[in-house]
Residue, then its C-alpha position, 0 to 999 in steps of 0.5 A: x749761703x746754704x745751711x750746712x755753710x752756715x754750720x760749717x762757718x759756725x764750727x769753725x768760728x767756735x773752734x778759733x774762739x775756744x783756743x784762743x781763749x785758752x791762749x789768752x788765759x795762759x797770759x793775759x798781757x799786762x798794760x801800764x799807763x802813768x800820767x801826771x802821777x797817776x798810773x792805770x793798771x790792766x790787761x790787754x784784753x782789758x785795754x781793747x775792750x776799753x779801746x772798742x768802746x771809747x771808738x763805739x763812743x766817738x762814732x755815735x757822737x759823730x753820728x748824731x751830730x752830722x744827723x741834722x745836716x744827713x737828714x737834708x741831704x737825704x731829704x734832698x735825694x729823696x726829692x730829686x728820685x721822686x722829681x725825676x720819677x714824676x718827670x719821666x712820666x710825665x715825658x712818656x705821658x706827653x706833658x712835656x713842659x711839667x716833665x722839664x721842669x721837674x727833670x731840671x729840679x732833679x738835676x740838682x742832685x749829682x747823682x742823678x744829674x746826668x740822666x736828669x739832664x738828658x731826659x729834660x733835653x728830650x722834653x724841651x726837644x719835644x715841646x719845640x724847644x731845640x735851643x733849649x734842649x740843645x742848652x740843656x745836652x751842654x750841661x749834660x754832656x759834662x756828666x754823660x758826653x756818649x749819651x749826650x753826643x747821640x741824643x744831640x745827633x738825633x736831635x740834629x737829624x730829627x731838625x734836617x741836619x742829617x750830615x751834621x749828625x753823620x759828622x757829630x758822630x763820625x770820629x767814634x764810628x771811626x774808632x769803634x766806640x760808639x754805643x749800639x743806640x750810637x751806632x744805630x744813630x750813625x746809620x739813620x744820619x748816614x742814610x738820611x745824608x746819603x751815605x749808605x757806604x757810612x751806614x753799612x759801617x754800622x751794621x757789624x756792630x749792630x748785629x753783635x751788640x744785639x740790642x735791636x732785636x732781630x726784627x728791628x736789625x731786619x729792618x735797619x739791615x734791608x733799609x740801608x743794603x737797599x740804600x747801598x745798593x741803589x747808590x751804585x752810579x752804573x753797572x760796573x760799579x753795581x756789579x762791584x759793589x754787590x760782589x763785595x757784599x758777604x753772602x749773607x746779606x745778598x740773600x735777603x730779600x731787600x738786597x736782591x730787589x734793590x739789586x734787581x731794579x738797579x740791574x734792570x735800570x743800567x740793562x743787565x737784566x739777565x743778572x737782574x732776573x739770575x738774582x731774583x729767581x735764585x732768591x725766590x727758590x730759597x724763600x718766595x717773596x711777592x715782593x721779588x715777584x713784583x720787581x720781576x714783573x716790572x722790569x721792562x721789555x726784554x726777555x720778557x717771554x722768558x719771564x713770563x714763562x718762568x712767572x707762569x710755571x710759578x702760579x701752579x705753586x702759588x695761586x692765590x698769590x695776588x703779586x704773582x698774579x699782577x707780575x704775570x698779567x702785567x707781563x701779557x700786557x707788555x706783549x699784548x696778550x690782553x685776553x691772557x692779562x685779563x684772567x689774572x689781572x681780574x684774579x688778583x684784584x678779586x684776592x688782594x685789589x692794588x693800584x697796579x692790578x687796576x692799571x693793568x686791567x686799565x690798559x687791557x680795556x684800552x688794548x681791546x678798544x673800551x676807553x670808558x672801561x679802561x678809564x674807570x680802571x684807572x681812576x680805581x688805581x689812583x683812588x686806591x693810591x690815595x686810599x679811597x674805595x675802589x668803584x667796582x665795574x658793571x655789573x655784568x663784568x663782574x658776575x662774568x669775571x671778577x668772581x671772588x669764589x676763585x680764591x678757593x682753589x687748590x693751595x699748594x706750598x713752595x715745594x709744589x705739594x697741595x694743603x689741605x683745606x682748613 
């Protein structure tokens, strides 16, 4: 409270006292009390001043018998605050058998029962012991039944039992209660079950609740629209489904490749090549690139054209290199491949880049240099080094001095050099 409050409250206060007073000392009052023959005479400001101090009495002696029996109940808070602490830590820093056997010593205390119970079920969860961590989410669910029901959804998905942990929690997802890391549970079940349509429930009240973060719903979000996407059985099914999406989410990145490759496989590759390129002129996407890149044979001129026009705005961009050498290829074209293909592997090397190049070499008529380009795909698949090409080659074509060209932004303009 801020000072002039103070001295207001204080005005105040003073200015009840002071007329009371008088109106008490006009007429104190005047109180009788006969007992057995004796008789007690006072005023009534006497007998409440009397009255407040027999009540002040009783309370200490109240106070200091029950002291003995407070005294071990706050002890035992005391006890079960610090074991709960002290398991806590010992759950984050992975000492997971002290950590249960402190949490259930916490567990004692009712207060902090229900989260003690819960993290004791995460600690017996990850020393390998699933029974008992299940044991244990019984006795929680009596103090904590949301919480409990989604750590043990977890616990079930975790252990392979994804629909079963759908299950667990579907009659909330249904009537819209479930909490936001309940929510998030339902998704991961739903996509790890197959259901990306049940996953796709949980997004709405993810994006609300706002407790992921914006990075984390990103993540959650591609992951299951790419899921939802890629589960359409045909075309006219895709077609449907991708119409019925808000607009926002058929503009994310994701969304539009999931949509593409799904397009591309049941030949609807101008809807396909539609999507992805509209996608590209609001945001570039190497990502986007690729799958364009990659979606077979037809049209492929038209692509490869629109792909071309691209690297004047994006040179450097290793993706959009690969897309376009992997598009010569497939129209043989293996003197045009080449430059690019040898391009992106001197800014970013990838198994894709190599395999083109593999199959260039093998277009021209060198099986042993096609052979070598192959074995780096694979070794840079399973993350090994690449072997570089002779020597010849690479002073003559794989120059790493062509990245420094000309930088220009997505609108075409050039930037300046650093």
């Amino acid at each position: 409270m801020k000072p002039w409050r103070w001295i207001v409250a204080l005005i105040f206060v003073a200015m009840v006292a002071a007329f009371a007073w008088h109106w008490v000392a006009e007429d104190p009052g005047y109180v009788l009390i006969r007992l057995r023959g004796t008789s007690v005479q006072m005023t009534v400001v006497t007998a409440l001043a009397l009255l407040l101090l027999a009540w002040a009495a009783i309370a200490l002696i109240v106070a200091i018998i029950r002291w003995p029996f407070g005294a071990m109940t706050r002890r035992h808070r005391r006890l079960s605050r610090r074991r709960l602490a002290d398991g806590m830590v010992s759950l984050i820093e992975g000492r997971h058998g002290e950590a249960e056997r402190d949490l259930n010593r916490a567990a004692r205390y009712p207060s902090v029962r229900g989260p003690a119970l819960l993290a004791a079920a995460e600690a017996a969860e990850r020393h390998g012991e699933s029974t008992r961590a299940l044991e244990t989410l019984d006795q929680a669910a009596q103090e904590t039944p949301r919480a409990a029901r989604v750590l043990r959804a977890r616990f079930l998905r975790t252990s392979g039992k994804p629909a079963e942990a759908a299950t667990l929690l579907a009659p909330e997802a249904g009537a819209g209660t479930l909490t936001p890391a309940g929510w998030l549970e339902y998704a991961e079940s739903s996509l790890a079950a197959g259901e990306a349509r049940n996953a796709l429930r949980a997004l709405d009240p993810l994006q609300k609740s706002g407790e992921l973060g914006a990075r984390r719903f990103a993540d959650v979000e591609a992951r299951v629209l790419a899921a939802y996407v890629l589960s359409a059985g045909d075309g006219a099914t895709l077609a449907t489904l991708w119409s019925q999406l808000p607009k926002a989410q058929r503009r994310l990145p994701a969304a539009v490749d999931a949509y593409a490759r799904q397009a591309a496989r049941y030949g609807q590759t101008m809807a396909a090549m539609d999507e992805i390129e509209t996608a590209l002129r609001r945001e570039w996407s190497p990502a986007l690139v690729a799958t364009y890149g990659g979606m077979g044979a037809e049209d492929i001129e038209q692509r490869l054209r629109r792909a071309e026009a691209w690297v004047d705005t994006h040179p450097n961009d290793a993706a959009l290199l690969t897309a376009v050498g992997r598009m010569c290829v497939r129209v043989r074209l293996w003197g045009k491949a080449r430059p690019y293909l040898e391009r992106a592997l001197a800014i970013e090397p990838s198994a894709t880049a190599w395999e083109a190049l593999g199959d260039v070499y093998a277009g021209e008529g060198h099986p042993e240099l096609a052979q070598r380009c192959y074995r780096n795909a694979l070794a840079l698949a399973r993350g090994e080094a690449a072997e570089p090409l002779p020597e010849e080659l690479r002073a003559r074509r794989i120059d790493t001095r062509v990245t420094a060209v000309e930088e220009r932004d997505q609108h075409g303009v050039p930037r300046l050099s650093p």
